[in-house]
C-alpha positions in Angstrom: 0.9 -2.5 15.6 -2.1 -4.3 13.5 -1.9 -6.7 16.3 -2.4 -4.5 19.2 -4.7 -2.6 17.6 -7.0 -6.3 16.7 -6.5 -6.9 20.1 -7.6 -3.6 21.3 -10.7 -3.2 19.6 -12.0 -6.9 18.7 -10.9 -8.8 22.1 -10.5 -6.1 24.9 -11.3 -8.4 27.4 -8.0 -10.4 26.5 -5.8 -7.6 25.9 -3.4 -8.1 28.9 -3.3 -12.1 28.0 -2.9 -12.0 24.6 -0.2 -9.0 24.5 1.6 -9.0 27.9 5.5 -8.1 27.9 6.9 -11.5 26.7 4.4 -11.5 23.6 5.6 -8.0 22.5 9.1 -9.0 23.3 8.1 -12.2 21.0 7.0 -10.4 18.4 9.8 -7.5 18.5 12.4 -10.1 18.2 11.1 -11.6 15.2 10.8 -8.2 13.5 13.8 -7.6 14.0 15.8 -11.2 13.3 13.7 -11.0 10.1 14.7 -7.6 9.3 18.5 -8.9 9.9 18.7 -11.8 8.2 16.8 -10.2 5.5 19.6 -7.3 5.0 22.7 -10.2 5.7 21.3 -12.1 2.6 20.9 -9.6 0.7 23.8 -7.9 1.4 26.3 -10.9 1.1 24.4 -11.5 -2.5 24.8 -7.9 -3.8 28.4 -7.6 -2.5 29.7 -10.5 -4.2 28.3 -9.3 -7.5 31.1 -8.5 -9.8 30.5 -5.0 -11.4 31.2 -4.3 -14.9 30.0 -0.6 -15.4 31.6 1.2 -12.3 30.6 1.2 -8.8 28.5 4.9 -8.5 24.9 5.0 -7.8 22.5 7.9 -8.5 20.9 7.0 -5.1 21.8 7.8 -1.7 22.1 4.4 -0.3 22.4 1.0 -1.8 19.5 0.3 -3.5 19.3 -2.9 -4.6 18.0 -2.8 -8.2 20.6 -0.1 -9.2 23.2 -2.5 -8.0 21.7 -5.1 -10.1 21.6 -2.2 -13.3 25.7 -2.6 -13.0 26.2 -6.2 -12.4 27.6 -8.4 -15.4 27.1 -11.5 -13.6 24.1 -13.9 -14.5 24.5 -16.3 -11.9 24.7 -13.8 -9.4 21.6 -11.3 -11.2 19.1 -14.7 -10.9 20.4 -15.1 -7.1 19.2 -11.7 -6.0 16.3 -11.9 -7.8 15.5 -15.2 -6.2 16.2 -13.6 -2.7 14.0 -10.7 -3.8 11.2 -13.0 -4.6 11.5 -14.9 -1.0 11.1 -11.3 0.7 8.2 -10.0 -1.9 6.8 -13.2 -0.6 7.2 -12.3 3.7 6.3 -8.9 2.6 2.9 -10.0 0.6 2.4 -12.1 3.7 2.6 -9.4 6.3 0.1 -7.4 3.7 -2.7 -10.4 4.1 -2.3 -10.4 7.4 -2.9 -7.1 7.9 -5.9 -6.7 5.6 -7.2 -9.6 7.3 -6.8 -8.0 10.7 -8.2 -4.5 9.5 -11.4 -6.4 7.7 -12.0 -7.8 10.9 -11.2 -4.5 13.4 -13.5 -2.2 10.9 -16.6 -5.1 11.1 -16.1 -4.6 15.0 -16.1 -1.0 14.8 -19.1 -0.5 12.5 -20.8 -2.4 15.2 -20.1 -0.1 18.1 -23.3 2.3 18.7 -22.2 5.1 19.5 -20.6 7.5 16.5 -17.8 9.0 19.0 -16.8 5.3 19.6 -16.4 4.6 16.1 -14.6 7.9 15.3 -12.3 7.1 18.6 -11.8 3.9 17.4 -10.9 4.2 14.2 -8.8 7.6 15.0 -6.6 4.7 16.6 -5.8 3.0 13.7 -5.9 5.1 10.3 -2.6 6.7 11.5 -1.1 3.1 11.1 -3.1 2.1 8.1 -2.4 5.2 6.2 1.8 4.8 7.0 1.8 1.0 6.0 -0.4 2.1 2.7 2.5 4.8 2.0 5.2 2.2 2.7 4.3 -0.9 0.6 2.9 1.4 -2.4 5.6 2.9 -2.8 8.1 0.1 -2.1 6.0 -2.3 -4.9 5.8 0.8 -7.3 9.3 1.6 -7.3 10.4 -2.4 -7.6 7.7 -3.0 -9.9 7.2 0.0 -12.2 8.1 -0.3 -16.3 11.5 0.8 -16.9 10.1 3.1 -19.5 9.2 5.3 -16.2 12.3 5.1 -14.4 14.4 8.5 -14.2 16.7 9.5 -11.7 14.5 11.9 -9.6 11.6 9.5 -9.7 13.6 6.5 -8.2 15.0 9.1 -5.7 11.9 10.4 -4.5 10.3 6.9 -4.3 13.5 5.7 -2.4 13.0 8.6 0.3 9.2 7.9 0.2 9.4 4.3 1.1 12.9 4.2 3.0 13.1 7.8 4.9 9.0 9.1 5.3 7.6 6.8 7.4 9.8 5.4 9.8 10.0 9.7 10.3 6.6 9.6 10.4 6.1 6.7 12.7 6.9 8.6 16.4 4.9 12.0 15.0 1.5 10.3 14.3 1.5 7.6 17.4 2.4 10.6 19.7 -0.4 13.0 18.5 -2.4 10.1 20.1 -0.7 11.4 23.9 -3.2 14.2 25.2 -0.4 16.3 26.8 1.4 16.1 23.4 -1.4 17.3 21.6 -2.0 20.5 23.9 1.3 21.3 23.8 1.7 21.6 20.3 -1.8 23.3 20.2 -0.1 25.8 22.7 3.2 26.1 20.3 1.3 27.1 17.0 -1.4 29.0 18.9 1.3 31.3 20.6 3.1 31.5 17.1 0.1 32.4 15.6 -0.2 35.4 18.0 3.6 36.6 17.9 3.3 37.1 14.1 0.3 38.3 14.1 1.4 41.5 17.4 5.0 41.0 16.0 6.0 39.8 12.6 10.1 40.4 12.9 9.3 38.4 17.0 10.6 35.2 17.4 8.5 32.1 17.9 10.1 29.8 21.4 8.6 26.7 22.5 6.0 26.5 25.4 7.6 25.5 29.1 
C-alpha cells in the first residue's frame, strides 16, 4: 500500500509500468510466503517447547511470549528469541522503508500548488499511515514494555489492538475512499438521524 501510494503521487506517469498485475501479484506473494514461513517457524519452535507450568494462557490465541512465560526449556527459550529477533529485524525493515517512502510522498505533496491537491493527496494516504502507526506501536509496546507493566487486561487489550483492530479496520477506511460508499453511508446515518428524531421506538433499515 506504501508502494502504490509512492507510485501514485511521486511517479504518476509510471504508475501502470511500475505496478501492473504481475508486480502486485509479485509483491502479494512475497507478503504472504513471508507471513508463512514466518508463522511455520515460529510455530514449530514454540510447539516443541516443553512446558513446565501448565498449558493455559490468559490470552485468546497463542501469543508467543506467554508461551515463553511457561517454558522450562533454555535451549528452546534462546531459539525463539533468536527467531523473534530475525522477524523484529524484517519488521524494522518494512518500518524504514516505509518512512522512507512517506518522507519522500509528503516532500512531493507539499510541492503540489493547489491546497485541494494536497488535502486529496494526502486524504489518500493518512488512512494507511495512521493503521500501520496503530499496528507496529502496539505490537513493539506490547513485546517490548517492562514486565513491571504487564497485567492481564493490558496484554489482552494490546493483543486485540495489534492482532484484531486493524486488519478490521483495513476494508472500512480504504472503502470510505469509494464515492458511492461514502453516500451511501451518508444516506444510512442521515435517514437514522431522522427516524429517531419523528420516531424514537422506529427502526433504523439500510438504504436500497
Amino acid at each position: 500500500m506504501c508502494y502504490d501510494r509512492y507510485v501514485a503521487i511521486c511517479k504518476p506517469l509510471h504508475y501502470g509500468t511500475l505496478l501492473g498485475s504481475r508486480a502486485c501479484a509479485h509483491m502479494a506473494a512475497a507478503a504472504w510466503a513471508t507471513g508463512f514461513l514466518n508463522a511455520l517457524l515460529h510455530t514449530a519452535s514454540t510447539f516443541s517447547l516443553p512446558l513446565c507450568q501448565g498449558n493455559a494462557l490468559g490470552q485468546f490465541f497463542c501469543e508467543i511470549p506467554h508461551i515463553l512465560k511457561l517454558s522450562c526449556s533454555h535451549s528452546g527459550y534462546r531459539r525463539e528469541i533468536g527467531l523473534i529477533g530475525v522477524s523484529a529485524c524484517v519488521i524494522f525493515g518494512c518500518f524504514i522503508f516505509i518512512v522512507f517512502s512517506y518522507v519522500q510522498i509528503f516532500r512531493a505533496v507539499l510541492r503540489i500548488p493547489s491546497q485541494q491537491g494536497r488535502h486529496k493527496a494526502f486524504s489518500t494516504c493518512l488512512p494507511h499511515l495512521a493503521v500501520v502507526s496503530l499496528f507496529l506501536s502496539t505490537l513493539f509496546f506490547s513485546y517490548l514494555k517492562p514486565p513491571s507493566i504487564s497485567s492481564p487486561s493490558l496484554d489482552l487489550a494490546l493483543s486485540v489492538l495489534y492482532s484484531v483492530v486493524p486488519p478490521a479496520l483495513n476494508p472500512f477506511i480504504y472503502s470510505l475512499r469509494n464515492q458511492e460508499l461514502k453516500d451511501a453511508l451518508r444516506k444510512l446515518i442521515t435517514g437514522c438521524f431522522s427516524e429517531a428524531i419523528n420516531s424514537p421506538s422506529s427502526a433504523c433499515y439500510l438504504p436500497h
